[in-house]
Residue frames as a rotation matrix with the C-alpha (Angstrom) as fourth column:
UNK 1
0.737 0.383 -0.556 -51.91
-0.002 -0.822 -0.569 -93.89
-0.676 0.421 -0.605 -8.07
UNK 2
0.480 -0.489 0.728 -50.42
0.872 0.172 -0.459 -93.79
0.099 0.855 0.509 -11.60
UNK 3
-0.349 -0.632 -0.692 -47.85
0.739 -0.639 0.211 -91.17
-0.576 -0.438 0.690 -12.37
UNK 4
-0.478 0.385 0.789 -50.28
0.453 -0.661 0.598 -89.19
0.752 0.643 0.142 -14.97
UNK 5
0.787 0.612 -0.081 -52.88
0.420 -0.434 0.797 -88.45
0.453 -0.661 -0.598 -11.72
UNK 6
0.399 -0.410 -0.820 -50.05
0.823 -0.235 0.517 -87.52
-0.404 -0.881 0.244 -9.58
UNK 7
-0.832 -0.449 0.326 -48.58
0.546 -0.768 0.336 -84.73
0.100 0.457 0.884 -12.11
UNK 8
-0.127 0.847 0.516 -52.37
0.226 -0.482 0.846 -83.53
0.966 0.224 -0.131 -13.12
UNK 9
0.731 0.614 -0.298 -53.20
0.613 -0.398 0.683 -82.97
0.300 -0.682 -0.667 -9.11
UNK 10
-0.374 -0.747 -0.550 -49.39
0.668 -0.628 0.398 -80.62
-0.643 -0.219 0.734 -9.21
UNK 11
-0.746 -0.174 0.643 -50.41
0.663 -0.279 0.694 -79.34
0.059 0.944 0.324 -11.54
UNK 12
0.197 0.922 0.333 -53.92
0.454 -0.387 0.802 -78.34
0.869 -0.007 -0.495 -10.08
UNK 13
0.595 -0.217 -0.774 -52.16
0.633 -0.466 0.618 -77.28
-0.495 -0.857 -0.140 -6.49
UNK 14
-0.461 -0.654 -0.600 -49.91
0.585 -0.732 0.348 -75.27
-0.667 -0.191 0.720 -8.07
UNK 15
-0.252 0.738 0.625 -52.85
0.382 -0.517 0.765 -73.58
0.889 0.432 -0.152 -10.66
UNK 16
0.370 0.800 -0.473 -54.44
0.825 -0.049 0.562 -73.19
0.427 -0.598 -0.678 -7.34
UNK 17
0.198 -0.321 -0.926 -51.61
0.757 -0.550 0.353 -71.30
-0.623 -0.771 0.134 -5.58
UNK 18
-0.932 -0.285 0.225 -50.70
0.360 -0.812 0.459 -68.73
0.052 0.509 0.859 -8.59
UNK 19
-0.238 0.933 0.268 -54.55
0.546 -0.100 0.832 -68.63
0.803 0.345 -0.486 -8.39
UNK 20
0.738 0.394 -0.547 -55.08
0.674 -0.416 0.610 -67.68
0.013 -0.819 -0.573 -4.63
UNK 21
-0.404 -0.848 -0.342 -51.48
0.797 -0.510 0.323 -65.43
-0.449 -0.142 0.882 -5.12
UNK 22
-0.505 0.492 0.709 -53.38
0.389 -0.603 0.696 -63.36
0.770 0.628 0.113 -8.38
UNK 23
0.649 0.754 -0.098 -56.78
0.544 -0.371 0.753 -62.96
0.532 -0.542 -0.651 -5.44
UNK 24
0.370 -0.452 -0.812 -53.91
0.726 -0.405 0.556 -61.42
-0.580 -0.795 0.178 -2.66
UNK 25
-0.678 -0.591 -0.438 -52.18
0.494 -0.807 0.325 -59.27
-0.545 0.004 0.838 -5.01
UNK 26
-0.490 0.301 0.818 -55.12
0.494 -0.677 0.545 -57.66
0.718 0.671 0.184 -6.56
UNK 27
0.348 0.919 -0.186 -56.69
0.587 -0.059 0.807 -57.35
0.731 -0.390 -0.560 -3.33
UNK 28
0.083 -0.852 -0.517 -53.83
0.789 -0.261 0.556 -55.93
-0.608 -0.454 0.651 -1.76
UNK 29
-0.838 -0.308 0.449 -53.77
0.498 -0.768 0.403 -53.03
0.221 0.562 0.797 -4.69
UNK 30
-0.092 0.755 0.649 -57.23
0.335 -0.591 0.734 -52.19
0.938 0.285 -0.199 -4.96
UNK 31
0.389 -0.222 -0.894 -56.59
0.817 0.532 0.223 -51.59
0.427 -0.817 0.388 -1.14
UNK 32
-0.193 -0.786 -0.588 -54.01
0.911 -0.366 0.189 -49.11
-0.363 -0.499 0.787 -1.41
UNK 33
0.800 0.475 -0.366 -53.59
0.393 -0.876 -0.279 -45.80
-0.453 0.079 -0.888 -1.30
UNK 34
-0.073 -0.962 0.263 -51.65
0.979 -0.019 0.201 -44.24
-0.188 0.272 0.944 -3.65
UNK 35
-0.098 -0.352 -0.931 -49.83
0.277 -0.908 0.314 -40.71
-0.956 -0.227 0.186 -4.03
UNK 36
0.749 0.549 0.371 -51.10
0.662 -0.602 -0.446 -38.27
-0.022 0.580 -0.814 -6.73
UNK 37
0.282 -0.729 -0.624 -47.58
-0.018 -0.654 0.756 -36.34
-0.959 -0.202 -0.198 -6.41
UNK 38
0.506 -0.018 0.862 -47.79
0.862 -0.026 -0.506 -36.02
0.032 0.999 0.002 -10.42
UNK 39
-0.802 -0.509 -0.313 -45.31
0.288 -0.788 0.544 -33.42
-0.523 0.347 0.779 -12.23
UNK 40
-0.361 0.764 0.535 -48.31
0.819 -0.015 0.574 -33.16
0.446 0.645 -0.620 -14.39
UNK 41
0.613 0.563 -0.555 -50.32
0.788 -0.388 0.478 -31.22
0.054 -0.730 -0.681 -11.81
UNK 42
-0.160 -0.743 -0.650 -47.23
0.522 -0.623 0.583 -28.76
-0.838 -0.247 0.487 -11.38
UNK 43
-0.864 -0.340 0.370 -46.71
0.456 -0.218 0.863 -28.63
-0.213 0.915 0.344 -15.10
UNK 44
0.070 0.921 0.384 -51.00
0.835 -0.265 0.483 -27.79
0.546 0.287 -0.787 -15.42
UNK 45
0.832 0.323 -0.452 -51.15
0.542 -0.652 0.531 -25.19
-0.123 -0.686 -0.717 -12.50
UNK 46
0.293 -0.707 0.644 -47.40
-0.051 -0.684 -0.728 -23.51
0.955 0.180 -0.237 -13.26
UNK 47
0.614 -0.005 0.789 -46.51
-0.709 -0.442 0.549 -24.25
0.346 -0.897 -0.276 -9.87
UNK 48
-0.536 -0.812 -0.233 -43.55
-0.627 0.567 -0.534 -25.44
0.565 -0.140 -0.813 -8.49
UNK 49
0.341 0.343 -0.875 -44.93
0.480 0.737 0.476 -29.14
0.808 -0.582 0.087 -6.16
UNK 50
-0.725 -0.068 -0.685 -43.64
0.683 0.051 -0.728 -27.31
0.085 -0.996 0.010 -2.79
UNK 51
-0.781 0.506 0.366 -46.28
-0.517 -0.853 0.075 -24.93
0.350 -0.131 0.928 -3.27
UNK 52
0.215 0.977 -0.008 -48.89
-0.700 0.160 0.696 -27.57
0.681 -0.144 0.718 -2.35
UNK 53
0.262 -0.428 -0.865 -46.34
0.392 0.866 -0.309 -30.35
0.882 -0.258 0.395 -0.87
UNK 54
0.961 -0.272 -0.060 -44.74
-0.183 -0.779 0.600 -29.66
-0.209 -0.566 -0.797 2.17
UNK 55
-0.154 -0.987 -0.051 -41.56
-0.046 -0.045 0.998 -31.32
-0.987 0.156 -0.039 0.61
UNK 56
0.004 -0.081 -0.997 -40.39
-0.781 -0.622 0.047 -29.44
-0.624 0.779 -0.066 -2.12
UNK 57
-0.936 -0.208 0.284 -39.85
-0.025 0.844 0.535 -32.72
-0.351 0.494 -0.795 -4.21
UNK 58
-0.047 0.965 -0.259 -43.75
-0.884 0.080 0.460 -33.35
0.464 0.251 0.849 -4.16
UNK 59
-0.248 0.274 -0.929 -45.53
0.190 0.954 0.231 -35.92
0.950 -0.119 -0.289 -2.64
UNK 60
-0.779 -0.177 -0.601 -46.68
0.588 0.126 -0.799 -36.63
0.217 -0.976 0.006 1.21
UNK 61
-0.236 0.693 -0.681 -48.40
0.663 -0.398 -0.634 -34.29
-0.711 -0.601 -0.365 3.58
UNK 62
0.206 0.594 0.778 -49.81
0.882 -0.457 0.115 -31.25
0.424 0.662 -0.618 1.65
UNK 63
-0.934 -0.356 0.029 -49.12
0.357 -0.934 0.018 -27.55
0.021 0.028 0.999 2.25
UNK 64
-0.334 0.882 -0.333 -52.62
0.340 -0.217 -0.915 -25.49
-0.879 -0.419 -0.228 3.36
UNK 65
-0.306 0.280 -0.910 -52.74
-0.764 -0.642 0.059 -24.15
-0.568 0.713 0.411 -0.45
UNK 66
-0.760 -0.397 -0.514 -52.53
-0.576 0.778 0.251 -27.84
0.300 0.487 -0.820 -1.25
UNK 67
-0.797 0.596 0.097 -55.36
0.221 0.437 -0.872 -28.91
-0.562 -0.674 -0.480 0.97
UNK 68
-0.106 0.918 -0.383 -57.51
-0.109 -0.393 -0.913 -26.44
-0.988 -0.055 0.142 -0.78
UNK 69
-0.270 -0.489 -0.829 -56.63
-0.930 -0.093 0.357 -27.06
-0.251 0.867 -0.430 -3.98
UNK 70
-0.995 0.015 0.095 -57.46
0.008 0.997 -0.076 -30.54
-0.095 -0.075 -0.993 -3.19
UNK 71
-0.597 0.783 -0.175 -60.55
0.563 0.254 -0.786 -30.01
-0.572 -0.568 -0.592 -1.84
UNK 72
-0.054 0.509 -0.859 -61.83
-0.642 -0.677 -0.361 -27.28
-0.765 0.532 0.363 -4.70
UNK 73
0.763 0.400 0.508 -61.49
0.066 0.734 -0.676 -30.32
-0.644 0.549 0.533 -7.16
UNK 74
-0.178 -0.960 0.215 -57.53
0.583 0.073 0.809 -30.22
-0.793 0.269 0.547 -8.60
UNK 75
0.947 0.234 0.220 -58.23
0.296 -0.370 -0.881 -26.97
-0.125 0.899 -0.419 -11.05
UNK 76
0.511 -0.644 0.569 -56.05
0.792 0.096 -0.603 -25.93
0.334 0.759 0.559 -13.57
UNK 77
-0.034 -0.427 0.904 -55.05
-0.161 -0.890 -0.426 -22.75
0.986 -0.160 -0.039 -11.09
UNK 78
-0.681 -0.271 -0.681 -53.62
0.640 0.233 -0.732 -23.05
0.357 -0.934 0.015 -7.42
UNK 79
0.861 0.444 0.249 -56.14
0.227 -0.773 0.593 -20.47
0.456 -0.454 -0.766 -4.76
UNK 80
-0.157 -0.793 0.588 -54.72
0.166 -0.608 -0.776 -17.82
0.974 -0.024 0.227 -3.11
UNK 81
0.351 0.421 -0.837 -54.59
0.905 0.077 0.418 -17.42
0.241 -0.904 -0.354 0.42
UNK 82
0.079 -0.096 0.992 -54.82
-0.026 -0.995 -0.094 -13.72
0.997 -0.019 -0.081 1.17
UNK 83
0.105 -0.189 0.976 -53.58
-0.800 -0.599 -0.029 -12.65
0.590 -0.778 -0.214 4.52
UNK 84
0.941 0.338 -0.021 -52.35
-0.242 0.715 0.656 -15.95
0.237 -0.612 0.754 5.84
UNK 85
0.366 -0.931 0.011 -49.00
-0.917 -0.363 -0.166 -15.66
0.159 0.050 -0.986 7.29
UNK 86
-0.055 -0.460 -0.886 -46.31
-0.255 0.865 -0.433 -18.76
0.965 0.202 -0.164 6.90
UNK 87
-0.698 -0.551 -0.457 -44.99
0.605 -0.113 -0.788 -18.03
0.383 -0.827 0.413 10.49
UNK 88
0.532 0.569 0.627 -47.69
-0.016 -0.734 0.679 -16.42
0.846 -0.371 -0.382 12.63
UNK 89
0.928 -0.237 0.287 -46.02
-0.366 -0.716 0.594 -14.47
0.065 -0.656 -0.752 15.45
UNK 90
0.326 -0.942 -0.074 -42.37
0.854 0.260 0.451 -15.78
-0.406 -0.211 0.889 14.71
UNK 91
0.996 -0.086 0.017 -39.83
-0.072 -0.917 -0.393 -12.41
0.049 0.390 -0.920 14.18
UNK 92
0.026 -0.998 0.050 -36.53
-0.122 0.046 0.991 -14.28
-0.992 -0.032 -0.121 14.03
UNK 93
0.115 -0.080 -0.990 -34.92
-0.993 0.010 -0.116 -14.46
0.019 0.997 -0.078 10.92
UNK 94
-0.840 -0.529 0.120 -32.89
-0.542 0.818 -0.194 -17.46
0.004 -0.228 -0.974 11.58
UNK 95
-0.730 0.461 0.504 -36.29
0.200 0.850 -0.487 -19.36
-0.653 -0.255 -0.713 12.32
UNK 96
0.155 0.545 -0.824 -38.12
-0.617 -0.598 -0.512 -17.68
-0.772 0.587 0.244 9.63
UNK 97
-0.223 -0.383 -0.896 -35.85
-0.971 0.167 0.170 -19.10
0.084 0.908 -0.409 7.15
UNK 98
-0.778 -0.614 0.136 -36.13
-0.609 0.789 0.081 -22.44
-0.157 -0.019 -0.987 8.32
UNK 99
-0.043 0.976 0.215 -39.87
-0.223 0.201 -0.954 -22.07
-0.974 -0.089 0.208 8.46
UNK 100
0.659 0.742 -0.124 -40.21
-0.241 0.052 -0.969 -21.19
-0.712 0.669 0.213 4.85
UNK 101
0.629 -0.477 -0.613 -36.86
-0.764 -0.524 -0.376 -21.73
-0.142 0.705 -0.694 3.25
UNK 102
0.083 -0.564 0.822 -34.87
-0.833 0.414 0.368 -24.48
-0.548 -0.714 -0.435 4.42
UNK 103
0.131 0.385 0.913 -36.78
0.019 0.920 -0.391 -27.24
-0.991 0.069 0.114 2.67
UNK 104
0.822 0.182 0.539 -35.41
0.353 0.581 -0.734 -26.32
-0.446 0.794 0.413 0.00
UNK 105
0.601 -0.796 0.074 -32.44
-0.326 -0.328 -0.887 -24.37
0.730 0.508 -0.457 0.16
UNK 106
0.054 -0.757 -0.651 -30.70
0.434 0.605 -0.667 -26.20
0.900 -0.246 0.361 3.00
UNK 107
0.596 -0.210 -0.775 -30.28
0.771 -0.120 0.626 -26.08
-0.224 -0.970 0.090 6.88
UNK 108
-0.226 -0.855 -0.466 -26.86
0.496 -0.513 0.700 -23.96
-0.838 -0.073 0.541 6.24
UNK 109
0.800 -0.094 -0.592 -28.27
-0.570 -0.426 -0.703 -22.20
-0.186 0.900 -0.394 2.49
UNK 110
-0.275 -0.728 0.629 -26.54
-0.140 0.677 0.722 -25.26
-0.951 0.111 -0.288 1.25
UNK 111
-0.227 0.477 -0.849 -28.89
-0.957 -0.270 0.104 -25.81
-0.180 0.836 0.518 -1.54
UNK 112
-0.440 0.108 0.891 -31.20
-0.127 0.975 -0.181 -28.83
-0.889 -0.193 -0.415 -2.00
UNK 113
0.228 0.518 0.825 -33.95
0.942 0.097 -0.322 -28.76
-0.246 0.850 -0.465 -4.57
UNK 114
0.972 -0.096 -0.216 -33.48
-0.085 -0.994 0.063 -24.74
-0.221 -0.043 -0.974 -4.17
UNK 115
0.091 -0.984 0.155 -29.82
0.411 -0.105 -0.906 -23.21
0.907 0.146 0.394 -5.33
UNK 116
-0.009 -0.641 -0.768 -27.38
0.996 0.066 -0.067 -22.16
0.094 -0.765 0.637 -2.76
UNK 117
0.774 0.190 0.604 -27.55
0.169 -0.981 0.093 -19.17
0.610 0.030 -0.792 -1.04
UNK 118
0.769 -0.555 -0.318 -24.07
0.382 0.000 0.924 -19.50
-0.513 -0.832 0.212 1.40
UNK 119
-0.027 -0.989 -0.148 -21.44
0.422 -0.146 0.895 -17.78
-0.906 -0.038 0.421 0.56
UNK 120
-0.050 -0.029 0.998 -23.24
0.998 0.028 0.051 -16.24
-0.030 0.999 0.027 -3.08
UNK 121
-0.726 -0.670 -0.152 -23.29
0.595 -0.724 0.350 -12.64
-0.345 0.163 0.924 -2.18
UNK 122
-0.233 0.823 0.518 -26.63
0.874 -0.057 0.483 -11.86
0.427 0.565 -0.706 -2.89
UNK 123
-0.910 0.037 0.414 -27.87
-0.092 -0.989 -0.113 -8.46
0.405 -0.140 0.903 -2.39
UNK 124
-0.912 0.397 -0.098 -30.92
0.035 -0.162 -0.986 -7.69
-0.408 -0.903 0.134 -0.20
UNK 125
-0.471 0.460 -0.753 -32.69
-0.836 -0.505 0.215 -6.20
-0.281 0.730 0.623 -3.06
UNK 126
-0.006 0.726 -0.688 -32.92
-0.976 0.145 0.161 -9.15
0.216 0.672 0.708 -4.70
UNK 127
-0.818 0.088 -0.568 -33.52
0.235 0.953 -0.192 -11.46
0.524 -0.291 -0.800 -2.20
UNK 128
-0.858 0.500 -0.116 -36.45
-0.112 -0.403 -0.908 -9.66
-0.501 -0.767 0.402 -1.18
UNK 129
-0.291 0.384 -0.876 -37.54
-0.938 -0.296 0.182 -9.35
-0.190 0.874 0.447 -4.93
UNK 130
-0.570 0.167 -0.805 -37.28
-0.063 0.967 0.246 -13.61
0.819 0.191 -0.541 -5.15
UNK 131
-0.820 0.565 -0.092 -38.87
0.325 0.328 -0.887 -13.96
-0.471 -0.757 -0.453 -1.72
UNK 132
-0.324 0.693 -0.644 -42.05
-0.498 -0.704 -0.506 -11.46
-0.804 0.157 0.574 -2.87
UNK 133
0.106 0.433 -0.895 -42.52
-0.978 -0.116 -0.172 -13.17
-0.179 0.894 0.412 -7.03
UNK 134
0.467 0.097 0.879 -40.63
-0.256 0.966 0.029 -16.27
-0.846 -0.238 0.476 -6.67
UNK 135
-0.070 -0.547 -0.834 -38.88
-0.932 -0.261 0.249 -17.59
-0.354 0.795 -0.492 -9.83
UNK 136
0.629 0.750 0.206 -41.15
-0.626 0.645 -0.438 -19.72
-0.461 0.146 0.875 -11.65
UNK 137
0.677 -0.190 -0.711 -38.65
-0.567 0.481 -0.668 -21.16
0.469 0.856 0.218 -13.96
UNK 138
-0.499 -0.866 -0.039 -36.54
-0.564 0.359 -0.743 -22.74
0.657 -0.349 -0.668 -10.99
UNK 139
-0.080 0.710 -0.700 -39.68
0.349 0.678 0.647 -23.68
0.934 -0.192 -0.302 -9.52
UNK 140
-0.890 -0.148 -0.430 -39.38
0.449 -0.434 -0.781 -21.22
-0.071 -0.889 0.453 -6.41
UNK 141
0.233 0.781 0.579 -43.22
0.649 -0.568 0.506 -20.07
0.725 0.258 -0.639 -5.55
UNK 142
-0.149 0.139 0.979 -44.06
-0.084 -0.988 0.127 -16.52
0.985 -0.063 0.159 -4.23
UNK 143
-0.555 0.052 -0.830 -44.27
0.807 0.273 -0.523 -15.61
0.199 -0.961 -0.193 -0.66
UNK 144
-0.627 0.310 0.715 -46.19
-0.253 -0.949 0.190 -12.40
0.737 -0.062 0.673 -1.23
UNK 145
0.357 0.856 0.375 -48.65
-0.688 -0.031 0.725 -11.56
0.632 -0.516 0.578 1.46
UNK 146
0.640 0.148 -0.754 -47.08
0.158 0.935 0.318 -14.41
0.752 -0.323 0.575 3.45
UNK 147
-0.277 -0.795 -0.539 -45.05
0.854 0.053 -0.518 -12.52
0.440 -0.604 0.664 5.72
UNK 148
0.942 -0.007 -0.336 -45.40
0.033 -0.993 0.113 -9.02
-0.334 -0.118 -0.935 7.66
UNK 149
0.747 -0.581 0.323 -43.21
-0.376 -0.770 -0.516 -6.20
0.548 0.264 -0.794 6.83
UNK 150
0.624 -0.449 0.639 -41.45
-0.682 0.087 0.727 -7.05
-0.382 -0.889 -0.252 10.18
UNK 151
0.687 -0.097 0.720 -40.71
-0.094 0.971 0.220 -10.72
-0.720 -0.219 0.658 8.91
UNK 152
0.952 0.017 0.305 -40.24
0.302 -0.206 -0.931 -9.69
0.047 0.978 -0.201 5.50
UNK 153
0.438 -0.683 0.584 -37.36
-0.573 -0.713 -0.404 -7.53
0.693 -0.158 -0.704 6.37
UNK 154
0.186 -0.577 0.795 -36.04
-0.838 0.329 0.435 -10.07
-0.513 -0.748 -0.422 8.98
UNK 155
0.511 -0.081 0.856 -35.74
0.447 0.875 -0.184 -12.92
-0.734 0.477 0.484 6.44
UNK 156
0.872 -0.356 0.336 -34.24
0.107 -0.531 -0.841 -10.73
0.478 0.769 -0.425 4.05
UNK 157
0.343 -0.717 0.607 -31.64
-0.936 -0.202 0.290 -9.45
-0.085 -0.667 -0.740 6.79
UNK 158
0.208 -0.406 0.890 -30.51
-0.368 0.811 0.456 -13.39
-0.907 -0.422 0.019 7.73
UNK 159
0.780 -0.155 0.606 -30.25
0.426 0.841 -0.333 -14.54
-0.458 0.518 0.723 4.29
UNK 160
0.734 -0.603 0.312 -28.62
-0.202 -0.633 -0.747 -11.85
0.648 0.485 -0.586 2.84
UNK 161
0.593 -0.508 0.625 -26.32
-0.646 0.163 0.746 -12.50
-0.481 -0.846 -0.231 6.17
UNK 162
0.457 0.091 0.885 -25.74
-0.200 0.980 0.003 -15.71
-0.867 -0.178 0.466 5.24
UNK 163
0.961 0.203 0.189 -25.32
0.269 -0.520 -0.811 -14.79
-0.066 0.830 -0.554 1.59
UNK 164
0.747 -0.632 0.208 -22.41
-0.269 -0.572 -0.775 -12.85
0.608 0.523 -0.597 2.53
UNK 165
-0.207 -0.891 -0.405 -20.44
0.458 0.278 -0.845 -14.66
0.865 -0.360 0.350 5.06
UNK 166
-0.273 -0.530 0.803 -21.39
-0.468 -0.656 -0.592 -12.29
0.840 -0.538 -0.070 7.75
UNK 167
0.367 0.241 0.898 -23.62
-0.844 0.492 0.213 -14.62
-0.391 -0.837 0.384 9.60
UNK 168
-0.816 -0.329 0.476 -22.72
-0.271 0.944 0.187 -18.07
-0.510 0.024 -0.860 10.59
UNK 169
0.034 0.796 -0.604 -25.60
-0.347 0.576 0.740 -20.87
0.937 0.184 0.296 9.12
UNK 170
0.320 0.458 0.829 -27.49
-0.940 0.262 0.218 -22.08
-0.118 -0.849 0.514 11.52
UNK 171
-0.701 -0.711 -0.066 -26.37
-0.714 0.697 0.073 -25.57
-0.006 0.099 -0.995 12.67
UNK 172
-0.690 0.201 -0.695 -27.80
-0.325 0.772 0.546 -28.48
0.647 0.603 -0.467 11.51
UNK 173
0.070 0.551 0.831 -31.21
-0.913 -0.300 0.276 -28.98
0.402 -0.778 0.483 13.49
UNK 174
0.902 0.357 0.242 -30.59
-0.382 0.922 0.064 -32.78
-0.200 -0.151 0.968 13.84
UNK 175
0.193 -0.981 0.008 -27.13
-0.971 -0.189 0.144 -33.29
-0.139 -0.036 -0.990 14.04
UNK 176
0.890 0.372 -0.263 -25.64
-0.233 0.868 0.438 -37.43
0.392 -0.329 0.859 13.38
UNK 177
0.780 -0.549 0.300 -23.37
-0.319 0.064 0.946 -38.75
-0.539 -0.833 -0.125 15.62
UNK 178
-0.043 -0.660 -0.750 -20.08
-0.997 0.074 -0.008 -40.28
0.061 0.747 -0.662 14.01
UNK 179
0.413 0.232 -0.881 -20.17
-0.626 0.775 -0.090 -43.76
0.662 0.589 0.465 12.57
UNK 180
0.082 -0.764 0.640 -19.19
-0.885 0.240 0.400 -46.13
-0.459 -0.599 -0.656 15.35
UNK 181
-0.094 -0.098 -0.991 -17.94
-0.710 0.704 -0.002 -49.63
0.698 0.703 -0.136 13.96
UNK 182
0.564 0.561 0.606 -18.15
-0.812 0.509 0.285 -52.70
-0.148 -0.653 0.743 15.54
UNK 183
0.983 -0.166 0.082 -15.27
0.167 0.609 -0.775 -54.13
0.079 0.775 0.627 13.85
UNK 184
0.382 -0.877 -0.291 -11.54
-0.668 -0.479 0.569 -53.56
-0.639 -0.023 -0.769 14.78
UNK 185
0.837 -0.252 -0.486 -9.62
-0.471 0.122 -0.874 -54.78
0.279 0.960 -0.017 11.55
UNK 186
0.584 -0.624 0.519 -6.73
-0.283 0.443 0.851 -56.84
-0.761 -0.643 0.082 12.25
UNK 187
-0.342 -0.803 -0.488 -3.45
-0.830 0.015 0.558 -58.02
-0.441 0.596 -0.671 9.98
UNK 188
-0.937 0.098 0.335 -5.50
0.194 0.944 0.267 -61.67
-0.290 0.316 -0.904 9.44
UNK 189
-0.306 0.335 0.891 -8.27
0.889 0.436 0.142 -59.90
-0.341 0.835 -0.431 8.85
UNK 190
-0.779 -0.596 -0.195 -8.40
0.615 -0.786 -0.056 -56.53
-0.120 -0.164 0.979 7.15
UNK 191
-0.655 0.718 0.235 -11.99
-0.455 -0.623 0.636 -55.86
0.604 0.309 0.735 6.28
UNK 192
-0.737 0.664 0.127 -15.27
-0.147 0.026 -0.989 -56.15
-0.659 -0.748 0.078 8.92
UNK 193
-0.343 0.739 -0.580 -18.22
-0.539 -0.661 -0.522 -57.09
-0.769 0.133 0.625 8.06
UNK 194
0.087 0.033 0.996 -17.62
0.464 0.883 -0.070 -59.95
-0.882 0.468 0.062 5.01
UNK 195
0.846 0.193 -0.496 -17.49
-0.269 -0.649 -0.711 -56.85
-0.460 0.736 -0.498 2.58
């Protein structure tokens, strides 16, 4: 075999493989499922993404307003779910908050996507007033109707707590342990690890 045939059949094995690679990676997409966790959708409906998400970010599992919403055909307004409490029959605060608050202001009212609420002094008033309307321009949605009186007034009570210093935060539900190394540095060598 001359050396023109022996290029021209590389030439055709490797056509072949970019060829049978192209068939795996389209078939591999048209496959997948992808996430619809679009700011769009927020930005259309005025609604902050934890209102349908269950993490405030967007994306992932859905939120029961999110389900329907789905399932009514993504309209340009979120449904309301009259009389469906977050927390049926829970009447701590402490676990209240974490029910409906957490995920976005923080285990401790550190502040994640949500602003801090440790240590800011809020008043009762109007942490009842943000729980109840919500505060569209931070992207916090309403909780009306989503609590009893009872709850209402115990979630108010623990944040405001919290708020002012008198209560502790709750510790971290998932504590991590401390970093153990595997590495004991030495004078010949001072770093572990090849870093």
């Amino acid at each position: 075999m001359n050396k023109v045939s022996i290029r021209k059949i590389g030439q055709w094995v490797g056509l072949a493989g970019l060829l049978v690679a192209l068939i795996v990676a389209v078939k591999l997409t048209a496959n997948s499922q992808s996430v619809h966790a679009l700011p769009e959708y927020a930005a259309r409906t005025g609604e902050a993404c934890g209102t349908c998400h269950v993490n405030p970010g967007g994306g992932g599992p859905r939120t029961l307003r999110g389900l329907l919403w789905a399932a009514r055909g993504r309209p340009d307004q979120l449904p309301q779910l009259g009389n469906i409490l977050a927390a049926p029959g829970v009447a701590d605060g402490a676990e209240l908050y974490d029910i409906a608050c957490a995920g976005c202001h923080g285990v401790a009212g550190e502040g994640l996507f949500g602003t801090a609420i440790t240590g800011t002094g809020l008043r009762q008033s109007k942490i009842r007033s943000t729980i109840l309307r919500g505060r569209e321009r931070s992207g916090m949605p309403p909780f009306e109707g989503q609590f009893t009186d009872e709850q209402l007034e115990a979630l108010v009570a623990f944040t405001a707590g919290i708020a002012s210093g008198e209560l502790e935060p709750p510790p971290m539900s998932y504590p991590l342990p401390p970093a153990e190394f595997g590495c004991n540095p030495s004078p010949d060598a001072p770093r572990c690890g090849g870093n």
